[in-house]
C-alpha positions as CSV (number, residue, x, y, z in Angstrom):
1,X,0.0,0.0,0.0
2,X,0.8,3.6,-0.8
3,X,1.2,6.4,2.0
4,X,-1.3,8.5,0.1
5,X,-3.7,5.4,0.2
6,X,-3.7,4.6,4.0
7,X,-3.3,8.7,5.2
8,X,-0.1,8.3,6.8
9,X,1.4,10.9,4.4
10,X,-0.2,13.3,6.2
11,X,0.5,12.4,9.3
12,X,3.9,12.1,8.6
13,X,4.6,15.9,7.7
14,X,2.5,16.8,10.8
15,X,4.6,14.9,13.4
16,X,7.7,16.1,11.0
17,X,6.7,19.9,11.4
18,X,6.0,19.4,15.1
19,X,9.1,17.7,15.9
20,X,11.0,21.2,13.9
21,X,9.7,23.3,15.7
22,X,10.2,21.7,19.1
23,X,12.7,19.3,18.6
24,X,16.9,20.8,19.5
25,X,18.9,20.3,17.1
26,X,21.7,18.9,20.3
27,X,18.8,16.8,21.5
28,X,18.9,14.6,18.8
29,X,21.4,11.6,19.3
30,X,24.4,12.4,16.7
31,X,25.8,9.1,14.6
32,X,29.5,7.5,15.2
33,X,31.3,9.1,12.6
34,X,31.8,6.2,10.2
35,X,28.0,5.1,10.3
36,X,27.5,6.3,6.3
37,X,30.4,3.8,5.2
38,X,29.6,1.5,7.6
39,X,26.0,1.4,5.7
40,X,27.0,2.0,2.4
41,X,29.2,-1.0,2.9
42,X,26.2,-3.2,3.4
43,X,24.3,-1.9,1.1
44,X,26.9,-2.8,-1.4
45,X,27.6,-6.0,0.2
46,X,23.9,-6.9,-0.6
47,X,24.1,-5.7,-4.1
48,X,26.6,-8.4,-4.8
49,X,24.2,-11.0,-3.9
């Protein structure tokens, strides 16, 4: 099923716009700093199969 189909689309952009405008940007948890390769190695580790 399609977001559009099920109304979760919606929702979606509400909780988004909420979470912007109350949401720090130094309360969000911050990544290790190799996470992108670290998943772009998987990714193309997957692709091979």
């Amino acid at each position: 099923m399609k977001w559009k189909e099920i109304g979760q689309e919606e929702e979606l952009l509400k909780e988004f716009q909420w979470a912007e405008e109350h949401v720090r940007d130094e309360d969000v948890p911050q990544p290790a700093p190799d996470e992108f390769e670290m998943i772009m190695k998987r990714i193309e580790e997957e692709c091979r199969r």
